[in-house]
Each structure stands twice: as C-alpha cells, then as structure tokens.
C-alpha positions as CSV (number, residue, x, y, z in Angstrom):
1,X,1.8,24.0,-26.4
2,X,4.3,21.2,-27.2
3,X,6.9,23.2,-26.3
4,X,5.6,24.2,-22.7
5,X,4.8,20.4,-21.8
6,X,8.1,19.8,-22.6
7,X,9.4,22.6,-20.3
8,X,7.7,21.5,-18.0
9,X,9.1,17.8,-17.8
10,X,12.3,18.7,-18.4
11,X,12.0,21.1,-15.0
12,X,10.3,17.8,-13.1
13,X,13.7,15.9,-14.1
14,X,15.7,18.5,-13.1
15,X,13.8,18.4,-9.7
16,X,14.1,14.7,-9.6
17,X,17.9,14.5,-10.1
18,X,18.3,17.3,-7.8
19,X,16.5,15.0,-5.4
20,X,18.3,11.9,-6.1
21,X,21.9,13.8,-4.8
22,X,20.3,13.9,-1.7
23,X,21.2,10.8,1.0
24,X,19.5,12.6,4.7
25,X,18.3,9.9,7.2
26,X,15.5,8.3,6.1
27,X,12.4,9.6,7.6
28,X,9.5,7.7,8.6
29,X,6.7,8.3,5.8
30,X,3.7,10.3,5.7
31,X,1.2,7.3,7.0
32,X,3.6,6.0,9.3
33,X,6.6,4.1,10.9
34,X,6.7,0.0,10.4
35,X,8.8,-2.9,11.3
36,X,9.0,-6.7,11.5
37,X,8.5,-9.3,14.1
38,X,9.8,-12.4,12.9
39,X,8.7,-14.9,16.3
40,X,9.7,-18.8,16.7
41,X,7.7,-20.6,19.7
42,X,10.3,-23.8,21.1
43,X,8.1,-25.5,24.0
44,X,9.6,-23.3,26.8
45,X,11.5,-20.2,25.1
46,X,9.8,-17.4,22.5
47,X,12.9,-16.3,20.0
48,X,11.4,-12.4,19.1
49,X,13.1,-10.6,16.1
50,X,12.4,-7.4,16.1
51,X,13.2,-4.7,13.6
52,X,12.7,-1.0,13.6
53,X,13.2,1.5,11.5
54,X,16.8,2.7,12.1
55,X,15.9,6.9,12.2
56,X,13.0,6.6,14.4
57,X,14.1,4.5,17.6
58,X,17.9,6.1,16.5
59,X,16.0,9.7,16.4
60,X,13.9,8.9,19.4
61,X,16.8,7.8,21.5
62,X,19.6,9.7,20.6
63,X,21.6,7.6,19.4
64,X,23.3,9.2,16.4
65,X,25.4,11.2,19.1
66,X,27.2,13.4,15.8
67,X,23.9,13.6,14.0
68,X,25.6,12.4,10.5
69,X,22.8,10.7,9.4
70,X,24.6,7.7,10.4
71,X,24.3,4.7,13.8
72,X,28.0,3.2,14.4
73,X,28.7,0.3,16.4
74,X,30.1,2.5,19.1
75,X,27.2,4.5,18.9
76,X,25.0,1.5,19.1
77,X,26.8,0.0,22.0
78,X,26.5,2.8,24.1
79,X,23.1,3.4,23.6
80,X,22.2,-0.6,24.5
81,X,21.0,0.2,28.1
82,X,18.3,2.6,26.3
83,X,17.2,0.3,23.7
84,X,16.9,-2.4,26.0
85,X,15.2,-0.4,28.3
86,X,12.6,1.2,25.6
87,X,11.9,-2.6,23.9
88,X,11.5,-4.2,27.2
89,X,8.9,-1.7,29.5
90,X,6.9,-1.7,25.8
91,X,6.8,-5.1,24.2
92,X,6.0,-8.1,27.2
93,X,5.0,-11.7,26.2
94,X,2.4,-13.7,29.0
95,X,2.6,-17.5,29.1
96,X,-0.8,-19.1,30.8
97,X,-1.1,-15.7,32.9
98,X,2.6,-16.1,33.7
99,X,5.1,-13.2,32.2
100,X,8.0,-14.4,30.2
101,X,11.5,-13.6,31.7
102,X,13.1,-11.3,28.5
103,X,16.7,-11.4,27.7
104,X,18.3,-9.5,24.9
105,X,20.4,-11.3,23.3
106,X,21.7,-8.6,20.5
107,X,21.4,-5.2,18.9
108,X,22.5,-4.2,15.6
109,X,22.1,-2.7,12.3
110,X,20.9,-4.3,9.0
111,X,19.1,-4.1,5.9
112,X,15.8,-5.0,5.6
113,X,13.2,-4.3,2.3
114,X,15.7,-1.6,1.5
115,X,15.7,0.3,4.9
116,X,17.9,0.2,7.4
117,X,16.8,-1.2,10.5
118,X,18.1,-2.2,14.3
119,X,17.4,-5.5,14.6
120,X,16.9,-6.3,18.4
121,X,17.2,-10.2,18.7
122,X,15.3,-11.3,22.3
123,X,14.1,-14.5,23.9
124,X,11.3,-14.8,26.5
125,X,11.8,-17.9,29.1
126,X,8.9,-19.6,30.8
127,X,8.4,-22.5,33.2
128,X,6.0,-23.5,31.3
129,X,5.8,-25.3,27.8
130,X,3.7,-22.1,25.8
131,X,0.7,-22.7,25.6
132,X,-2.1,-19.9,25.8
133,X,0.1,-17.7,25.2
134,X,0.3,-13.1,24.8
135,X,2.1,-10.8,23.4
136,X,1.5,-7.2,24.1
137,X,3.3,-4.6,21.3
138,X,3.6,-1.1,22.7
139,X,6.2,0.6,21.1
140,X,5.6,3.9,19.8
141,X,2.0,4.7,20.3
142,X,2.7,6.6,22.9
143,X,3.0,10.2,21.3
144,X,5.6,9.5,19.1
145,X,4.3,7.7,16.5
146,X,0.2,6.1,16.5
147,X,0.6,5.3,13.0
148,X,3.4,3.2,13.1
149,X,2.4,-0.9,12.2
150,X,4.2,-4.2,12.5
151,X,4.0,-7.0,10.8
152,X,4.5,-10.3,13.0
153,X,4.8,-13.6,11.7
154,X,4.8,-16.5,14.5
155,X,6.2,-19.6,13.2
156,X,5.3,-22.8,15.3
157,X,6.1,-25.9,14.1
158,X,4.7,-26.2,10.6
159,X,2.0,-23.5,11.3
160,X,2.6,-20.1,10.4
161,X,0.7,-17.4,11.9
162,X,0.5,-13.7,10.6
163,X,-0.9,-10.3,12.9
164,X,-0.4,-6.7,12.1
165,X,0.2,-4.1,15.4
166,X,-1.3,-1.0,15.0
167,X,-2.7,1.3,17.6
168,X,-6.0,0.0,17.8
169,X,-4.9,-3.8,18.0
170,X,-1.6,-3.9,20.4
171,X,-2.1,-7.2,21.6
172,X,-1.9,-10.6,20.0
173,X,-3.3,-13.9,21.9
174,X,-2.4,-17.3,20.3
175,X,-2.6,-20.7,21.0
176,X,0.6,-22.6,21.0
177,X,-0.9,-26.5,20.9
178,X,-4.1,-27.4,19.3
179,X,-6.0,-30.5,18.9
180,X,-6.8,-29.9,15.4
181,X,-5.8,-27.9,12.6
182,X,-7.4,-25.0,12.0
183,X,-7.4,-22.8,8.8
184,X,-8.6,-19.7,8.3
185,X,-8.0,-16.9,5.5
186,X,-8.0,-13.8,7.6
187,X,-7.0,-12.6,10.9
188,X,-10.0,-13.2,13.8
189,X,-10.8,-10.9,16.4
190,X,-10.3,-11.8,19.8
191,X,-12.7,-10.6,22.7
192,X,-10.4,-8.2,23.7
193,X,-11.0,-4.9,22.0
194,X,-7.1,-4.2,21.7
195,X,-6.1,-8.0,20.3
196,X,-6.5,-10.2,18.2
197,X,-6.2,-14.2,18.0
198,X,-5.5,-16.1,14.6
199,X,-4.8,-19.6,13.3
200,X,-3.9,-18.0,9.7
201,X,-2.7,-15.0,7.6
202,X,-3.7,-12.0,6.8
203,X,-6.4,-11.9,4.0
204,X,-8.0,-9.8,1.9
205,X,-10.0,-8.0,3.8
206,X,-7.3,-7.0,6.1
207,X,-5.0,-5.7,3.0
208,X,-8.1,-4.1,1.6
209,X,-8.5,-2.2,5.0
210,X,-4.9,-1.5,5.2
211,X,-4.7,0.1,1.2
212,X,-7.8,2.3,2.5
213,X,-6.4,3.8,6.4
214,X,-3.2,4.0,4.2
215,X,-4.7,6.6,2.0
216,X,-6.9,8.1,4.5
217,X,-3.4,8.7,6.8
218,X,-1.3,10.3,4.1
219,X,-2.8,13.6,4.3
220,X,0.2,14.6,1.2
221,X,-1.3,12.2,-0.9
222,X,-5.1,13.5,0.5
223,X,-3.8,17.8,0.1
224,X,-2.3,16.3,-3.7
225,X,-5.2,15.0,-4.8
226,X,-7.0,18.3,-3.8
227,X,-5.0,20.1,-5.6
228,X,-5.2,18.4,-9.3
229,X,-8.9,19.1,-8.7
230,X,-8.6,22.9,-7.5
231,X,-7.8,24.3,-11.3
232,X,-11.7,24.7,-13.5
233,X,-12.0,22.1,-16.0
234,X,-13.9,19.4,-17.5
235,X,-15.4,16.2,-16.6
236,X,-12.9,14.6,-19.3
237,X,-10.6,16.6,-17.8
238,X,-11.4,15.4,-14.3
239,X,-11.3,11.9,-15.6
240,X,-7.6,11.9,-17.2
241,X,-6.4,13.0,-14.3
242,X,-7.3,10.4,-11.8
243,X,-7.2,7.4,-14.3
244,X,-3.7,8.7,-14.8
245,X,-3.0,8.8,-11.2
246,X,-4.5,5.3,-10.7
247,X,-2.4,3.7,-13.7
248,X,0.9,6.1,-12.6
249,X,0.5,4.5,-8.8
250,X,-0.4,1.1,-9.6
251,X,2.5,0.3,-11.6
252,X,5.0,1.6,-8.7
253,X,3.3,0.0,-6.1
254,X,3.4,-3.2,-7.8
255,X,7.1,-2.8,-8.8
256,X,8.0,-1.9,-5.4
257,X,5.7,-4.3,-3.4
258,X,7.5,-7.5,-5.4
259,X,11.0,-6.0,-4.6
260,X,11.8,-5.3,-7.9
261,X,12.1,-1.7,-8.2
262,X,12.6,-0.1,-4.7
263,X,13.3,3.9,-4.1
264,X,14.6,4.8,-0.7
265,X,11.7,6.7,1.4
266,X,14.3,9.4,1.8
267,X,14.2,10.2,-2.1
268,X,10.5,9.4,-2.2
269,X,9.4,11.8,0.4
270,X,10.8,14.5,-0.5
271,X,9.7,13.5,-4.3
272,X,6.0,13.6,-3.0
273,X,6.5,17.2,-1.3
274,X,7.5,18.4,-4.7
275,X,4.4,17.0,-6.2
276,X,2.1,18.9,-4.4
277,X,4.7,22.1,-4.6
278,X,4.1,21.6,-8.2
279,X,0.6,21.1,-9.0
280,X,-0.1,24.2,-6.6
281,X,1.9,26.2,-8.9
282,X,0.7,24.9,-11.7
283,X,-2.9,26.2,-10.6
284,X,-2.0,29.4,-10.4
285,X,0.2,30.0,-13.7
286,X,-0.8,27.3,-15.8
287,X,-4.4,28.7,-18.6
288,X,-5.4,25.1,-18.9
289,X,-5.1,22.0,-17.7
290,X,-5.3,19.5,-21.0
291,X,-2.8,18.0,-20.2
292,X,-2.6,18.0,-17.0
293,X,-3.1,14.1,-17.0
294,X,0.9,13.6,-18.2
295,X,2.0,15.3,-15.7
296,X,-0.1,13.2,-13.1
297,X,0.8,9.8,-14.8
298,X,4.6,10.6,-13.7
299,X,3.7,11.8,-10.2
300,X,1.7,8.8,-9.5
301,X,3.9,6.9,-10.4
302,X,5.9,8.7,-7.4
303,X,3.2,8.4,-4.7
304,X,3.3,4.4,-6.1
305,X,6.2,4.6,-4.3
306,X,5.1,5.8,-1.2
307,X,1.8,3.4,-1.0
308,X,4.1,0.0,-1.1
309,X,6.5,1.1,1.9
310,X,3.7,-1.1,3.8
311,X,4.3,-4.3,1.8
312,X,7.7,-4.2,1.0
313,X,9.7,-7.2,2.1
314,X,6.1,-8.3,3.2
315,X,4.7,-10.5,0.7
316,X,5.5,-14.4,0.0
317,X,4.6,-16.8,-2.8
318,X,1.1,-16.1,-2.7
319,X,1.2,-12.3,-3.2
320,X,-1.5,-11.5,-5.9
321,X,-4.1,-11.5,-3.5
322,X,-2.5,-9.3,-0.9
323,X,-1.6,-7.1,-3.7
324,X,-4.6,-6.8,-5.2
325,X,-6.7,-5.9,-2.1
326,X,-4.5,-3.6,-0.9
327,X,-4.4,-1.6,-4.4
328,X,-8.3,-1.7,-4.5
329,X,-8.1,-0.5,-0.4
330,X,-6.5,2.5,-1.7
331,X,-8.6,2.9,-4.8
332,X,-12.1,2.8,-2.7
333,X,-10.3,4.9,0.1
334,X,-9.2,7.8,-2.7
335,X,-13.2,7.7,-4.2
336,X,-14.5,8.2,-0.8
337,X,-12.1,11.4,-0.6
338,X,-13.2,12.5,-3.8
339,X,-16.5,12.2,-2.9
340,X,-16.1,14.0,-0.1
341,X,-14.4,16.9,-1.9
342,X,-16.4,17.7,-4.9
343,X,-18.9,19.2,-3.0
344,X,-16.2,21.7,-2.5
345,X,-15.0,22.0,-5.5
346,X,-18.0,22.2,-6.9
347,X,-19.1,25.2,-5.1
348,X,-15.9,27.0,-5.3
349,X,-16.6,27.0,-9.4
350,X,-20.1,28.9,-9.1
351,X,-19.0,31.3,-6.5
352,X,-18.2,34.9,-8.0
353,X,-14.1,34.9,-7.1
354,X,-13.7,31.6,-8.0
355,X,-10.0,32.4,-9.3
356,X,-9.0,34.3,-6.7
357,X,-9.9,31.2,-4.1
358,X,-8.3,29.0,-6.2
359,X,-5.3,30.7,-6.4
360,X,-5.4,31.6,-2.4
361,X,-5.7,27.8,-2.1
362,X,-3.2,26.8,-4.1
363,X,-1.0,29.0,-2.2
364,X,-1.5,27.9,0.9
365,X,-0.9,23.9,-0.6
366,X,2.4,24.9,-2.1
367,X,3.5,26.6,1.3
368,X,2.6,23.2,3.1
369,X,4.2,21.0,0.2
370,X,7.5,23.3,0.7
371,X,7.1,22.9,4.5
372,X,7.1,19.4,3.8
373,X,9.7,19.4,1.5
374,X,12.2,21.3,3.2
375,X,11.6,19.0,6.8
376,X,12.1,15.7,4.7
377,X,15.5,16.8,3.3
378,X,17.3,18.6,6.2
C-alpha cells in the first residue's frame, strides 16, 4: 500500500513539472475574466485606468497578429484604432445627465497581480464640475465573456469608493460632493436594477457572495468535486476527503490572495484539468479509496490557486475580513453542491450496476478534464 501512494505522488510530480515547462497565453479562468478600474474624479475631468486581461481583449481583437503567445509594441500600435474603438462604444461615463467627452490618452502592456494586462489610460471631460455622476461598464458581456468582473476603486478627494462590475450590475452611480460624510461597510444598491451607488467598500457580505457565484461558476471545481465522491466509501471516508480539500484550498488561497505565493493561471489551469483527469481514473482503477484524502490535500491546494485569481492584487491593509468572507462564500457555496449531489450519489450506491455507472461516469469526467486540459495548453 505504501508503495502504491507513493507511485502515485511521484506520477502527480511528474505531471506537475511537466506542466510547469509549459508558458501558452494565459487563458482566462474557469469562473471568469477580471480587471481593474483604478478612477480619480478632478472637479471637471474623470482619469479611468483600465486594465484587462492581456489574452482576452488581445484574443478577442486580434492583436497577436503571429499568434506567439506574445503582444509587441508594433502589434499594439496597430491594433489602437480597435481597442479604442471596443473601450469606448462599451464603457461611457454621464455627468448630471450630460456624457463625458473620452480621450485615450495611452495603451500598453504591464504587469499587474502577476498577469499581464493592457492598461488603457482615458480621461472623460465635462463642462461641469462632477457631480451626480455615471459610469456604465459594458465590456465583455456581450457573448464573449458574462462572467468576467472588475474591480473599480474611485478615489475622490480623501474618500475612497470600491464597486465590482459584473453582468448583473454594469452600472455605477456616485456622488461626487456631499454635504456630509457618509460611511458605510458594504456596497448599496441603487434603484436601478443594473447599478449600484456606494459611499464605502466592499464588505463582507459582498466577498461572501463573491466566494459562493465563484464556486457555483467553476463547473471544473463543481465536475472535481463529483468525482472524489463517485468511488463507494465511507462516511469517514467521505469526511477526509473534503476536510482535506478545505484545508488543501484554504492555504493557497490565502498564500495567493496576500501576494505571497502566486502561480500563473496558465500553469494553474491546466493543473486543475489534471485533477479531475486524475481522480476519474483513479475511480476506475483504484480498490479503495483510504487514502484518497492525500491525494486531495495536494490538489486543493491547486484549485487554492484558482479561487484567489479574484482577489489577487485586490486586497489592502485591512484584508482579513475580505478574506475570510470570501473563503466561507466558497465553503457554503461547495456544501450547497454537495448537498445537492448526494442524493445522487446516494442512489447510484443501491442501484444493482453501481460499478459499472461509476466507472461510465468517471469516464465521461476524465474525457471532459482532458478536453479541458488539452484546450488550456495549446
């Protein structure tokens, strides 16, 4: 038996090294696309710094013209008139009713949290000083992308202001003067169904939310989790494996999330594919699964990875909170799952071919996790 586990994690070190020789574009993750909006309100002028993920508006656009893997400033120049165009007919700014007049001022590539990004550096004009002011974020909802988020902080004056973007909340209405402070520890809904409107940041009920639609989106993590629970065994059994999975995750995602142990999503993807690949196969050839648990402490310790790519580069001085929420978000949002599946599972162990479905199952998973695998790397 000793000797099998230790097959076993020497072949899961193989595969990770094989992995780690790998440097493809970075592809967007399972749950979605983010970026950044770093905004600075100045009486009449909004400055807008917008970052995106360098693959996705660089995939979407064409701008890798020799499809290296890699955006060069020729590239990028050439492609400004589509990039400008694409920002500007999604991403408007309304002053008192009045649209701002948008001017890019550059385009280029950096590092940020450990991806690289375009950063797209604009500035809306008004006759106005701001005052009641809107910005509406469009970009990539439209059938490329209804996951993707962005994280916006507004600084104005001393007040700083955080909103996320996401599909379901595309527009953000603020107030650029008030006659008194205002505090608040969360973001506010505004009457709009699409927007919201806050004085504050984001709080812990909006990183709770976030840990849970995070889990719920990331149908690897989802088809994984089926799978450790496919193969008979014991409550005990049952138990090992998910507190391992829960201890294996939380450690990554806390490593990552505070910036100091960061794996590129293009090693961590394709990392997450194997996981599933894996545990499929290990349903079908595998007599027991006692020690299963082992095995799943390393692998969550992978999709740890994969959970933080949302708070990377995200969180400030007071990041316990944030981080806490959003680890117990994706704790309550992987019970409901499981709730949800052991009915199933349940069933499939009283029903008379009960190895034969699981091993037609776990076939099927390992063809999606190769699938998966194989579209991350190429």
């Amino acid at each position: 038996m000793k000797r099998y586990i230790t097959v076993r994690i020497c072949f899961l070190l193989l595969l990770a090294s094989g992995i780690l020789q790998f440097r493809p574009p970075l592809a967007f993750a399972h749950s979605g696309s983010h970026g950044y909006s770093d905004v600075t309100i100045n009486d009449h002028t909004m400055t807008y710094d917008l970052f995106l993920l360098g693959d996705l508006l660089g995939g979407l656009l064409n701008i890798d013209k020799n499809q290296d893997g890699y955006m060069k400033e020729d590239e990028i120049s050439q492609s400004k008139p589509e990039i400008e165009q694409f920002v500007l007919k999604n991403l408007s700014v309304i002053n008192n009713g009045i649209k701002g007049q948008a001017q890019i001022k550059t385009i280029s590539m950096t590092e940020r949290a450990n991806y690289q990004m375009f950063r797209i550096s604009m500035e809306f004009s008004f006759d106005e000083p701001i005052e009641e002011y809107e910005i509406d974020y469009n970009l990539f909802f439209n059938d490329v992308d209804k996951n993707h988020q962005n994280f916006m902080t507004i600084k104005n004056g001393q007040e700083v202001i955080e909103h996320l973007f996401t599909k379901g909340h595309i527009v953000f209405q603020g107030h650029a003067k008030m006659d008194t402070p205002q505090e608040t520890s969360g973001v506010q809904p505004s009457s709009k169904t699409e927007g919201q409107d806050s004085t504050g940041t984001l709080g812990f009920g909006d990183y709770l939310l976030m840990g849970m639609k995070h889990i719920w989106s990331g149908i690897d993590h989802l088809l994984f989790l089926f799978g450790l629970l496919l193969m008979k065994g014991s409550y005990k059994d049952y138990l090992k494996i998910l507190t391992a999975f829960t201890v294996g995750h939380s450690i990554t995602l806390a490593l990552a999330s505070l910036e100091i142990l960061i794996i590129p999503g293009s090693i961590i993807e394709p990392l997450i594919a194997l996981s599933i690949i894996y545990v499929a196969a290990e349903n079908i050839f595998a007599k027991s699964i006692k020690w299963r648990w082992l095995i799943t402490l390393f692998f969550g310790m992978i999709h740890g990875f994969g959970f933080a790519e949302v708070l990377i580069g995200k969180l400030d001085a007071n990041l316990f909170a944030p981080l806490l929420s959003f680890n117990l978000g994706v704790e309550i949002g992987q019970i409901v799952v499981l709730i949800i599946l052991f009915p199933l599972i349940w069933h499939l162990r009283k029903i008379r071919w009960q190895t034969i479905a699981v091993h037609s199952a776990s076939a099927i998973i390992s063809l999606i996790g190769l699938y998966w695998f194989i579209e991350r790397v190429i």
